[in-house]
C-alpha positions in Angstrom: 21.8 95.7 29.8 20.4 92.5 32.0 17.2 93.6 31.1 17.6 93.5 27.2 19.1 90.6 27.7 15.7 88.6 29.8 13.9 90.5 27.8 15.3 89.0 24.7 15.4 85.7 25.5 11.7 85.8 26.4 11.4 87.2 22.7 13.1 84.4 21.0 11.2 82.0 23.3 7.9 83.7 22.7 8.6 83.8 18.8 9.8 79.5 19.1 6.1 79.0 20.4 4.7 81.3 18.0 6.7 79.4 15.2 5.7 76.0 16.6 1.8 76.5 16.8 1.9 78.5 13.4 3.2 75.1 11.7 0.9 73.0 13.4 -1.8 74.7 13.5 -1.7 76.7 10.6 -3.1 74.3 8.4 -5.7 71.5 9.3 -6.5 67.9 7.9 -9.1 65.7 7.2 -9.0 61.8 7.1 -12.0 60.4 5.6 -10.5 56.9 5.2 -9.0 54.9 6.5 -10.5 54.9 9.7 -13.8 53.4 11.3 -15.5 57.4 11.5 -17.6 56.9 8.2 -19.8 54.0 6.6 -18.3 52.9 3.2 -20.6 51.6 1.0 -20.9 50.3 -2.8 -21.3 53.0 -5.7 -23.0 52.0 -9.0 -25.0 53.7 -11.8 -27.7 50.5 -11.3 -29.1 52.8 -8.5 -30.3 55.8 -11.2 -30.7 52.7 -13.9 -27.6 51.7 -15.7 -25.9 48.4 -15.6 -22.4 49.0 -14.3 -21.2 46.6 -11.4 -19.3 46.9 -8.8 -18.1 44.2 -6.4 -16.5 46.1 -2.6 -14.0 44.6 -0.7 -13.4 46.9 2.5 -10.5 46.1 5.3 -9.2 48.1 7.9 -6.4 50.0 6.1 -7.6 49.7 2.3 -10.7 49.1 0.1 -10.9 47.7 -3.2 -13.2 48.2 -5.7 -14.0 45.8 -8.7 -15.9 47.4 -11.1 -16.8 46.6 -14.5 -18.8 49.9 -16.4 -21.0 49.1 -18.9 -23.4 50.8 -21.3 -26.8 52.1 -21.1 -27.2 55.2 -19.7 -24.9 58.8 -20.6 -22.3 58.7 -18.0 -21.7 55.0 -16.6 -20.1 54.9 -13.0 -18.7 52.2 -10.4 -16.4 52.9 -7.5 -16.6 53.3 -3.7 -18.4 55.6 -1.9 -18.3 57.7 2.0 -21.3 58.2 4.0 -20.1 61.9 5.6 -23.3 61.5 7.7 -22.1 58.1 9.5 -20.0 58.1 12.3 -19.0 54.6 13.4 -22.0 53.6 11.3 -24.3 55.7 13.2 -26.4 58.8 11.8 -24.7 62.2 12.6 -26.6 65.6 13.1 -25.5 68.3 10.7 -23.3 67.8 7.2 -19.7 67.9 6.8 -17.9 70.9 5.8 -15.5 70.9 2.8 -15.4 74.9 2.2 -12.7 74.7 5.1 -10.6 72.3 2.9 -8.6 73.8 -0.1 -7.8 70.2 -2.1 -7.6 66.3 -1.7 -5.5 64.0 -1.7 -6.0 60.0 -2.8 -3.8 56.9 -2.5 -5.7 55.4 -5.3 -4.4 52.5 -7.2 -6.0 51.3 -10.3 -5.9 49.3 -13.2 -6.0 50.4 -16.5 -7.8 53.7 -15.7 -5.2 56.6 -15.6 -7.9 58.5 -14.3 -10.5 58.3 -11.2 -13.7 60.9 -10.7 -13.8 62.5 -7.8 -17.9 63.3 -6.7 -19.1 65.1 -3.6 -22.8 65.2 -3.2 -24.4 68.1 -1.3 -27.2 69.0 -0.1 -29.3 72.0 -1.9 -31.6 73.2 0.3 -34.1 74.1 -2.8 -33.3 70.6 -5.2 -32.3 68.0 -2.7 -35.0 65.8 -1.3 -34.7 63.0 0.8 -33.6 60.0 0.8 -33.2 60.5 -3.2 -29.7 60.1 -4.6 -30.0 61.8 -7.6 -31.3 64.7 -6.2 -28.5 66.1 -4.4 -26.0 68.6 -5.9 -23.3 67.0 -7.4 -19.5 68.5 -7.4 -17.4 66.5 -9.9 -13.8 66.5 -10.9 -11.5 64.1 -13.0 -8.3 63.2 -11.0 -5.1 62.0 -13.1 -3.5 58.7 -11.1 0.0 59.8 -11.1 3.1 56.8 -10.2 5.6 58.3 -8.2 8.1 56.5 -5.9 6.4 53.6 -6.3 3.1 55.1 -5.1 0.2 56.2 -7.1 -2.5 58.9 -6.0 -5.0 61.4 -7.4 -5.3 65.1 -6.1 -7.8 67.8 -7.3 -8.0 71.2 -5.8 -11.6 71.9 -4.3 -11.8 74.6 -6.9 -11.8 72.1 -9.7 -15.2 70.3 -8.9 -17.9 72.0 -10.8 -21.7 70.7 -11.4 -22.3 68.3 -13.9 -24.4 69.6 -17.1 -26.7 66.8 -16.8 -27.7 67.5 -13.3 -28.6 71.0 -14.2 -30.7 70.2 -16.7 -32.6 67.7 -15.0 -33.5 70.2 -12.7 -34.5 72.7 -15.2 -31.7 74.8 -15.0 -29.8 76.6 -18.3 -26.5 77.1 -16.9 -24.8 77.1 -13.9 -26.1 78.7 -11.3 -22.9 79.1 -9.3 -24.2 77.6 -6.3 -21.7 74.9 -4.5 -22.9 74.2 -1.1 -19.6 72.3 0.2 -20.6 73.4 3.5 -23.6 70.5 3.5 -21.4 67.9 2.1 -23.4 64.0 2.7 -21.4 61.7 0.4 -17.8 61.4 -1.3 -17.4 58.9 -4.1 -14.1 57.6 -6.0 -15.2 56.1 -9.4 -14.1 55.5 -12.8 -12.3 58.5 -14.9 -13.1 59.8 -18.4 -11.5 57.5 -21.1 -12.8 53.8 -19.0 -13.3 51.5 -21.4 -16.9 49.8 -21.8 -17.2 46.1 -20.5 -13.8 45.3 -19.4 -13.4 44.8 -15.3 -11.0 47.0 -14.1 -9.8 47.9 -10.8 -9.9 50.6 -7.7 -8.0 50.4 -4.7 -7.9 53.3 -2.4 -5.9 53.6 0.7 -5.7 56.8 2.1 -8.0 60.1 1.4 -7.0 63.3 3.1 -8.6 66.6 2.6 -6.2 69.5 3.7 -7.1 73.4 4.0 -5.2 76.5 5.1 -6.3 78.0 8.3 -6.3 81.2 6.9 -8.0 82.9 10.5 -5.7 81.4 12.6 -3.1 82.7 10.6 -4.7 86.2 10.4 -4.8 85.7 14.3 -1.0 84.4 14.6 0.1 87.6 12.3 -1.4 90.2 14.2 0.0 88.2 18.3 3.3 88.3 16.1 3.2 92.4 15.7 2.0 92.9 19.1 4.6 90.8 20.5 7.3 92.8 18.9 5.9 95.8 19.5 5.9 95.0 23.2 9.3 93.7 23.0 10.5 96.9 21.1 8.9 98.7 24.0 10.8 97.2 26.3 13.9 97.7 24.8 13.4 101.2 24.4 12.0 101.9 27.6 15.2 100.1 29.4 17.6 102.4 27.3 16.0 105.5 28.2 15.8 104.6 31.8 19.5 103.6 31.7 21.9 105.2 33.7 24.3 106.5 30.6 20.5 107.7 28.9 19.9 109.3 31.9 23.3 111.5 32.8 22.9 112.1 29.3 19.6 113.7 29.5 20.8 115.6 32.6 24.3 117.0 31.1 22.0 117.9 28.0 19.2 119.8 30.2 22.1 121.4 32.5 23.7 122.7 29.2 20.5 123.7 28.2 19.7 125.7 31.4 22.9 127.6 31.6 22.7 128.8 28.0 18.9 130.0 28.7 20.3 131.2 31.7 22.9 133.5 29.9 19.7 134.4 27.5 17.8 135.5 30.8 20.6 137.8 31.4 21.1 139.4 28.2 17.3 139.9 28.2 17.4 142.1 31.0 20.6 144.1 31.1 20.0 144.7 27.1 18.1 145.8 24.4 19.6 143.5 22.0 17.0 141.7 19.7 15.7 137.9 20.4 17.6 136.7 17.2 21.2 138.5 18.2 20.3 137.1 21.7 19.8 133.4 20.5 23.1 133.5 18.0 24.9 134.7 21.3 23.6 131.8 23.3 24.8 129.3 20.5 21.4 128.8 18.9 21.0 129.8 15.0 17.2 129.4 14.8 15.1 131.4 16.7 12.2 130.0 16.8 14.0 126.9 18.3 15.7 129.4 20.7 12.2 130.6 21.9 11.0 126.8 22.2 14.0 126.0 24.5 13.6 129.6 26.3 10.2 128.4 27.2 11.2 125.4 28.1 13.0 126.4 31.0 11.3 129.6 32.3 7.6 128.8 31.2 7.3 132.2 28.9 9.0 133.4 25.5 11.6 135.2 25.6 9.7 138.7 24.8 7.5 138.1 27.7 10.1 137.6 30.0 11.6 140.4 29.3 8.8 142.5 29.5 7.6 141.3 32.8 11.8 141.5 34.2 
């Protein structure tokens, strides 16, 4: 009983960690800004030939954006943009992941917009060139500002960006071609939502983005330590009742019994003629195949053998 009892305290401890880093770690987190990691820079259609404006303010803890969108081209856009590539302003080796990210959050306020675009620029390996803006992939998605507790943010689920038609086209494609390569992400961009009105300055101020994902692997990992860990635990328990002194006189009355009815069988056997069934029914056993199993059990040989050898 001391046994099960360490032995189950260890389990409950064992499970506490197991709790405790499945929380934590079971999901991970992102922060793009605020922080001094990436560059932030100014976005604006003038770059691709439009006339929107955009005028940055950037601080520690928020950056405003004064924009004012303006015909001239399809699809107008001002806002603020990431450099994923920058790290304390400096080029970086690689691109930055967002497949292990399942959505995004913003702390975005904004003025008469009720909605911000949401655009993460990839890198195709096949369209992308450069140095040259317009040819990396684009991922887009319209986020609804939403006022709650006196906050205002913007979430999308990475499974809402899709590629723009007009970048398609441009490079010669007819549809989409289901490519997303959010593993080679180079730039993240806030700007103005569908429904901006022409000409008249407006306002973004972000504060906070956060990308979040499930760890689904660790999880995996965590579920199968779990079953192992109660599988060893159940081991223990089972072995420590089997090798407990009640378990064991219990064994030994039952084999004792067991030996003194075969032993009784042994005699009939060779002072009678009587059949193995009669024999077994005699002995207190109704089936006799189970009879022969026992028999065997104890003397090594079925019951017709030993009679024929005695």
């Amino acid at each position: 009983m001391k046994k099960i009892i360490i032995a189950t305290a260890a389990f409950v401890a064992v499970v506490a960690v197991w709790t405790f880093l499945f929380i934590k770690f079971g999901a991970s987190e992102q922060i793009l800004f605020p922080g001094s990691t990436f560059q932030v820079y100014a976005v604006s259609d003038a770059n691709v030939g439009g006339f929107s404006t955009v005028e940055l303010s950037n601080q520690d803890s928020v950056v405003s954006a004064h924009v004012n969108i303006r015909s001239g081209m399809a699809y107008p856009y001002a806002g603020v943009g990431i450099n994923l590539l920058s790290v304390n302003n400096r080029p970086a080796n690689g691109f930055f992941d967002f497949s292990d990210f399942d959505s995004l959050v913003v702390d975005v306020e904004t003025g008469r917009m009720q909605r911000v675009g949401i655009k993460i620029l990839n890198d195709d390996p096949v369209y992308s060139k450069k140095n040259v803006y317009q040819s990396y992939r684009p991922m887009v998605a319209q986020a609804p500002v939403i006022v709650r507790d006196k906050k205002s943010r913007a979430s999308v689920s990475m499974l809402d960006f899709k590629v723009p038609e007009w970048w398609l086209a441009m490079q010669g494609l007819d549809k989409d071609d289901g490519l997303r390569y959010m593993n080679r992400g180079m730039f993240f961009e806030i700007t103005n939502g569908e429904g901006t009105m022409l000409g008249i300055p407006d306002d973004i101020v972000v504060r906070t983005i956060k990308l979040w994902g499930e760890n689904r692997t660790f999880k995996a990992l965590m579920i199968v330590a779990l079953v192992v860990i109660a599988l060893v635990y159940a081991g223990i328990v089972a072995l420590t009742v089997r090798n407990s002194k009640s378990s064991v006189a219990a064994r030994e009355k039952k084999l004792n019994e067991l030996k003194s009815r075969m032993e009784n069988a042994a005699k009939l056997l060779k002072e009678s003629d009587r059949s193995v069934a009669e024999i077994a029914l005699v002995v207190g056993e109704k089936n006799p195949a189970t009879f022969e199993k026992d028999f065997a059990k104890v003397y090594g040989v079925k019951p017709l053998e030993f009679r024929t050898k005695k």
